[in-house]
N, C-alpha and C positions, 0 to 999 in steps of 0.2 A: 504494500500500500504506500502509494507517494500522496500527501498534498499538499495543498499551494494556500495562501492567504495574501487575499491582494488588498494594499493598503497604502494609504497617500497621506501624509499629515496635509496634504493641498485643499482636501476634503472640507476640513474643518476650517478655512478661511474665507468660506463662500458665506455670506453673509443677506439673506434673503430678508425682506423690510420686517421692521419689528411689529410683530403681532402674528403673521406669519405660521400656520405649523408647522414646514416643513422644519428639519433635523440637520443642519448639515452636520455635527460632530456625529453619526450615530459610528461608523467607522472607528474615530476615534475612541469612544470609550468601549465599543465592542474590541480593538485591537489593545487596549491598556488594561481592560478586565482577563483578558485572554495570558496577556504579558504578564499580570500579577499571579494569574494558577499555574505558570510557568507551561499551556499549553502551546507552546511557540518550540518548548525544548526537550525534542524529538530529532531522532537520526531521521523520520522521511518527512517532515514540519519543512516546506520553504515558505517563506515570504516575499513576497511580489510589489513593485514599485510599478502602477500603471503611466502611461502618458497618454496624453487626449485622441481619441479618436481622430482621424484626417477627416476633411471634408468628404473625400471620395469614399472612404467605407461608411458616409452616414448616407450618400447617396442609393444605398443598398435596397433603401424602404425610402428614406423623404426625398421630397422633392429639393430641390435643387436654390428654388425662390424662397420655401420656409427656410430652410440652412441658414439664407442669407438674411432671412430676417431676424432669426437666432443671433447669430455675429453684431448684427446691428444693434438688437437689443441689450447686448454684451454692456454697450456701452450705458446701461442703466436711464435713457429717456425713450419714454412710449409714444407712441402713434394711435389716432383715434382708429386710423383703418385697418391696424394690427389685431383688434378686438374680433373679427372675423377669421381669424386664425386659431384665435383660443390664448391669444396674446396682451397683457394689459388687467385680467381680470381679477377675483381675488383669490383664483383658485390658483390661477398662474401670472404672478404680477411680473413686471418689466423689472427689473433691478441691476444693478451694475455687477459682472463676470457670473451672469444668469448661463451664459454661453461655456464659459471657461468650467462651470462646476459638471455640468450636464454630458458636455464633452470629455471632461476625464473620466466620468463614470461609463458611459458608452465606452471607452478606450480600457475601464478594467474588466468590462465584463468581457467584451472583444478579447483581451490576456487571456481571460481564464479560459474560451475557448481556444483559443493557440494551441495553451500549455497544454491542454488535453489533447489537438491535433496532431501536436510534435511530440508525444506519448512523455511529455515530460510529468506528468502527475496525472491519478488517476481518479482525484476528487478534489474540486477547486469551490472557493467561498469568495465569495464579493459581499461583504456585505452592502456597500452605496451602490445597489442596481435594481433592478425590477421594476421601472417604469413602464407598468401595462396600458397605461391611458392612452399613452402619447397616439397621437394618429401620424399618417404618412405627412399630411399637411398642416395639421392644427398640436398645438397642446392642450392637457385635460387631468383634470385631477391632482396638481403638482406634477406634471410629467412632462417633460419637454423634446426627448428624444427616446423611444423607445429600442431601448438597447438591446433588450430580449430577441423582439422579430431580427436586428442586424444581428443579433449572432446564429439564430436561428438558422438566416438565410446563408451563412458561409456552410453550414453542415451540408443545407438541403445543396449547394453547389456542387460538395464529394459525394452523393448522393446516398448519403445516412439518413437514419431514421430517427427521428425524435420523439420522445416523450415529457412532454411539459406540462406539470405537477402544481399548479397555483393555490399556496394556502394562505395567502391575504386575505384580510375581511372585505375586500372589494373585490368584484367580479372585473378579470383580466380581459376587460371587450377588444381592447385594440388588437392582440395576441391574438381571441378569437376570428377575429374581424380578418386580419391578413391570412391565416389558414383556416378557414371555414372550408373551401373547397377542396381540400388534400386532403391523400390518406394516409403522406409522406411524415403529418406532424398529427399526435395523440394530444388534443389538449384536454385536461383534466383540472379545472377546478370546483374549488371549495371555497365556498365564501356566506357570505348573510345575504339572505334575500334581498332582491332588487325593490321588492315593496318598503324598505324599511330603510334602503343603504344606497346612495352612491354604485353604479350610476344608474341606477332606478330604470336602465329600461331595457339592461341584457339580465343573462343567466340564469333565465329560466329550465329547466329540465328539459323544456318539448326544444330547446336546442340542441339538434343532435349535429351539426354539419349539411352541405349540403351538395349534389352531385355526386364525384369520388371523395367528398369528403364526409358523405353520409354516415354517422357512425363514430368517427373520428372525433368528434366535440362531447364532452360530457359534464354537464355543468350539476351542480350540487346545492343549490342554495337552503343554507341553515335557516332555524327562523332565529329569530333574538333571543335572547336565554336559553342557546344550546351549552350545554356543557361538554366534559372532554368524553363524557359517557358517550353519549349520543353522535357524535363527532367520530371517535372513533369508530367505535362501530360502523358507522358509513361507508369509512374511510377500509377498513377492511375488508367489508363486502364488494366494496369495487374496486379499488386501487390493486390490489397485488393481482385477481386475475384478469384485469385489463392487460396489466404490465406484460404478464406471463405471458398472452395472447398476441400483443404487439410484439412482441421482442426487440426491443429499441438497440438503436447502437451509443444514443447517448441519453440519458435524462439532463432535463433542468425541471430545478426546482425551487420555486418563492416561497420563503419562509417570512410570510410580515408578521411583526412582533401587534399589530394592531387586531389582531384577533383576540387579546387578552383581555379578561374582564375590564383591567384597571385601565384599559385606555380610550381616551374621551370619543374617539369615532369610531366607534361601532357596539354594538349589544350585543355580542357574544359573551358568554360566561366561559371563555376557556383557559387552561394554564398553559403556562410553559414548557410542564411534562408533557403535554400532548404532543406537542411540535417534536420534542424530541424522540417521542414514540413513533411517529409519523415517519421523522431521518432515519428512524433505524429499520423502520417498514420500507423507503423509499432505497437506503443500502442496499439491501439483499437480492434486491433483482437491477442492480444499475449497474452496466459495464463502466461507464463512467457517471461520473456528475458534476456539475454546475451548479452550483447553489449561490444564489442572489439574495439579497436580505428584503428587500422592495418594504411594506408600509412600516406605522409605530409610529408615536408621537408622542412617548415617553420616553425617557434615556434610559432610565433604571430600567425598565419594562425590555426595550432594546438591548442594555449592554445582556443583562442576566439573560434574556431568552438567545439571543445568537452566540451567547458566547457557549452555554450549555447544547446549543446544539454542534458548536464548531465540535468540540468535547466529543458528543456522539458520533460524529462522522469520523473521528481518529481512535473510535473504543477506548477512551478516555471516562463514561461516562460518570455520573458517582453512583457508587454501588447501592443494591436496594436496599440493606441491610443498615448503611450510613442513611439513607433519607428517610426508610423508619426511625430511626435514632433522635432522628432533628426534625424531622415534620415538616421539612420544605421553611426551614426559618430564612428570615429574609437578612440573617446577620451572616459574619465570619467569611474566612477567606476557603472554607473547602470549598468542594464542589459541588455537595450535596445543599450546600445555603445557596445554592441558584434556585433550586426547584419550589417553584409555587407550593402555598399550601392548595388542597382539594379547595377545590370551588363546591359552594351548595345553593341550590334553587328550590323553591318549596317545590312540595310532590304537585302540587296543580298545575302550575307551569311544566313539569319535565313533561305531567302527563301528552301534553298537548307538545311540546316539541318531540319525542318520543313517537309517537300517532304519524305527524306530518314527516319527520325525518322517514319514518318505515314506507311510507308514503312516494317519496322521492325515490328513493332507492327502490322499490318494486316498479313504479315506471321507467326507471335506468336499465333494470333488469327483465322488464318487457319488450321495451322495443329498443335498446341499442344491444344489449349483451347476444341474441339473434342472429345481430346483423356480423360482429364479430368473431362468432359459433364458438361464445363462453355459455358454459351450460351454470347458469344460479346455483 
């Protein structure tokens, strides 16, 4: 096992207007929580310095005129006609080296697909990537360049197979949106329902793909107060025998730390241990992987969830016998003080997310599992 952790202190100087949610340290305290459990020190542990994507590898998916509105924008003053791009707004405001942060992050995630194509590591972390909003012309969501689809599309160039794994609490539409018609990419996400969440008008389940990519789409939406019960279980009914059935030659997978109860955008009730139960379910069937850290909009919430799962992916993780000991405390420098305590929802609430979750998943299992001859 080799892997890579890509990381920039450049991250953390991108300075987005005050009030703002986005994160730009999330990086940094994920790579200084990492540095302090000494998981950095390791014979196959490298670390990776990205540089900014070129203009010509973002021409892979955008267009050529938004780039250049990107660049322009760089310079931190907005244009009333920019708003028609998704430029200027409060999801994605104009601010000064809006260009320069967006483009290193495109450039790390671009690395970690190299270092896996140059068979130099065989499971790579980015945590500042997974911009699923972004579109080929517009931005959305906080997302300005989606780095996922440009790395995506260097694989589908060798003509590999992908499987992309989204466990953000926002549904991954742009991703969906450029491979809706292929059966060359497996897109797989999990998120909170569009009735409740951002961007309220994809990912719904009757999304299955469409043409040869009929099949190929598989969306999951929780309702609010799912916990990690319910979550997983989902996640296990469909994720590993999809996996099995695709047989990918590489996974990616978005781990947002905004699925967590404690953070302010989204109503999921999930911990930390899920995510890590998820890496270690998303491990076992991945020849390679790519893992981007994409939502969160807590730092604690971010440093302890990505760092615990960097942990997982190098079987590092803390033992189960330490997290019964400590009950998932939110103190000390082990490992085991990463892990959430359990989450609890009264029983009337689960009933009903419990019902609809079974719900999802037998229509996942009616009409796409069929179409891909997984038998339930």
């Amino acid at each position: 096992m080799r892997t890579a952790f890509i990381y920039s202190k450049d991250f953390a100087k991108s300075k987005p207007p005050k009030g703002h949610p986005w994160l730009a340290g999330r990086s940094e305290v994920t790579y200084e929580l990492c540095k302090r459990l000494d998981l950095f020190d390791r014979d196959w542990v490298r670390i990776y310095e990205p540089k900014p994507a070129r203009s010509e590898d973002l021409f892979a998916f955008h267009t050529s005129e938004y780039i250049d509105l990107l660049k322009e924008a760089n310079k931190g003053i907005s244009k009333e006609e920019w708003l028609r791009y998704g430029l200027g707004t409060t999801e994605c405001p104009v601010y000064k080296g809006l260009y320069d942060y967006h483009a290193l992050a495109a450039g790390a995630t671009l690395l970690a697909s190299e270092l896996i194509e140059r068979d130099e590591a065989d499971i790579v972390f980015s945590p500042t990537g997974g911009f699923h909003h972004a579109g080929k012309d517009f931005a959305a969501g906080f997302c300005y360049i989606n780095d996922i689809v440009l790395a995506a599309q260097k694989w589908l160039n060798h003509g590999k197979r992908i499987l992309y794994i989204d466990l953000d609490a926002h549904h991954g539409d742009q991703v969906q949106a450029a491979f809706y018609n292929t059966s060359k990419v497996m897109f797989i996400s999990f998120h909170e329902s569009p009735k409740t969440l951002f961007p309220f008008k994809t990912g719904i389940e009757t999304e299955i793909g469409q043409g040869r990519g009929k099949g190929y789409t598989i969306n999951v939406p929780l309702l609010e107060n799912t916990t990690d019960e319910e979550f997983l279980w989902a996640f296990e009914k469909i994720f590993p025998p999809v996996a099995q059935s695709f047989k990918p030659d590489l996974v990616m997978a978005l781990l947002g730390a905004d699925v967590l109860f404690s953070d302010p955008f989204s109503h999921l009730q999930l911990t930390n241990g899920s995510i890590s139960q998820a890496v270690e379910s998303i491990l076992r069937v991945s020849p390679k992987l790519l893992a981007l850290g994409s939502g969160g909009y807590v730092l604690e919430n971010i440093a302890r969830a990505w760092t615990l799962a960097w942990a997982t992916m190098n079987g590092l993780g803390p033992r189960e016998e330490d997290y019964m000991l400590f009950g998932g405390m939110f103190w000390g420098d082990g490992l085991s003080s990463l892990k959430d305590r359990p989450r609890f929802v009264p029983d009337s609430l689960k009933e009903k997310v419990k019902n609809e979750t079974n719900r999802v998943v037998c229509a996942i299992e009616d009409n796409v599992f069929p179409i891909l001859e997984i038998k339930p």
